[in-house]
C-alpha positions as CSV (number, residue, x, y, z in Angstrom):
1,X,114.4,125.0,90.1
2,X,110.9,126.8,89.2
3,X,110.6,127.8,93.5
4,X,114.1,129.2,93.4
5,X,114.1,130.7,89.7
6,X,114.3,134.5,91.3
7,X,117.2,133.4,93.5
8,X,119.0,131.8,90.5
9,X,118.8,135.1,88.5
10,X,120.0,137.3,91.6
11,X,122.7,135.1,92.4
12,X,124.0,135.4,88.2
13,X,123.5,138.8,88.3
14,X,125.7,139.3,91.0
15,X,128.6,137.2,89.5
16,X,128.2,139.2,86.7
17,X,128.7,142.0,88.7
18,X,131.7,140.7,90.4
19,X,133.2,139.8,87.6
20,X,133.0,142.9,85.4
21,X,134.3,144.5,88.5
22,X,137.1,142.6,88.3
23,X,137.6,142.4,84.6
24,X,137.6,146.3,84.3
25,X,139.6,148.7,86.5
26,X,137.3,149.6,89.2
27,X,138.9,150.2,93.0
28,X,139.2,147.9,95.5
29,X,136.1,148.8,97.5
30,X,133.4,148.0,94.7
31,X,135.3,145.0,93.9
32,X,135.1,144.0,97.8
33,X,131.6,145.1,98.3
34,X,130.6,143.1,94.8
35,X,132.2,139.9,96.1
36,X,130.5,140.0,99.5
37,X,127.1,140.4,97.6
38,X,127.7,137.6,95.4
39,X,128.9,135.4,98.4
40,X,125.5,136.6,100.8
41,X,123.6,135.9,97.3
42,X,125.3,132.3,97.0
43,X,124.6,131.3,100.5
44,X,120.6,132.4,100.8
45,X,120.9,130.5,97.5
46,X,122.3,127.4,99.1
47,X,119.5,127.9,102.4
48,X,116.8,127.6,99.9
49,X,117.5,124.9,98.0
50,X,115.5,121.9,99.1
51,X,118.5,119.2,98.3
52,X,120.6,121.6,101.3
53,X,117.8,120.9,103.6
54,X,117.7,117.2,102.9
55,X,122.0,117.2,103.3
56,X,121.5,118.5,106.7
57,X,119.1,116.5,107.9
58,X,121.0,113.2,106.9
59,X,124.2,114.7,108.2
60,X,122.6,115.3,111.6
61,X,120.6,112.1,111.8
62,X,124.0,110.3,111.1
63,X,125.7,112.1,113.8
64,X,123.1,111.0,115.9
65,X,123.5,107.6,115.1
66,X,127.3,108.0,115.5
67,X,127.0,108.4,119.2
């Protein structure tokens, strides 16, 4: 948690945004372009995370195995 502490704040702030853009009236664009951000945000989250790195590498060494 303490290497990816700036990545957990950017990826809550971008829900946040997403969802006040939701919760108020806002067009569909901002709502659109908010979502995407917090999606993008998510997934670099996701790439960073050393328990992601460790799922893929037992998922491909099993596949491995598997043939």
């Amino acid at each position: 948690m303490k290497k990816n502490w700036k990545s957990t704040v950017a990826f809550f702030v971008f829900i946040a945004v997403y969802v006040y853009a939701i919760s108020t009236n806002k067009t569909n664009e901002i709502v659109e372009t908010s979502g995407y951000i917090a999606l993008y945000s998510s997934i670099f989250m996701m790439f960073r995370s050393d328990f992601t790195a460790e799922l893929l590498s037992k998922l491909v060494d099993n596949i491995k195995i598997g043939k």
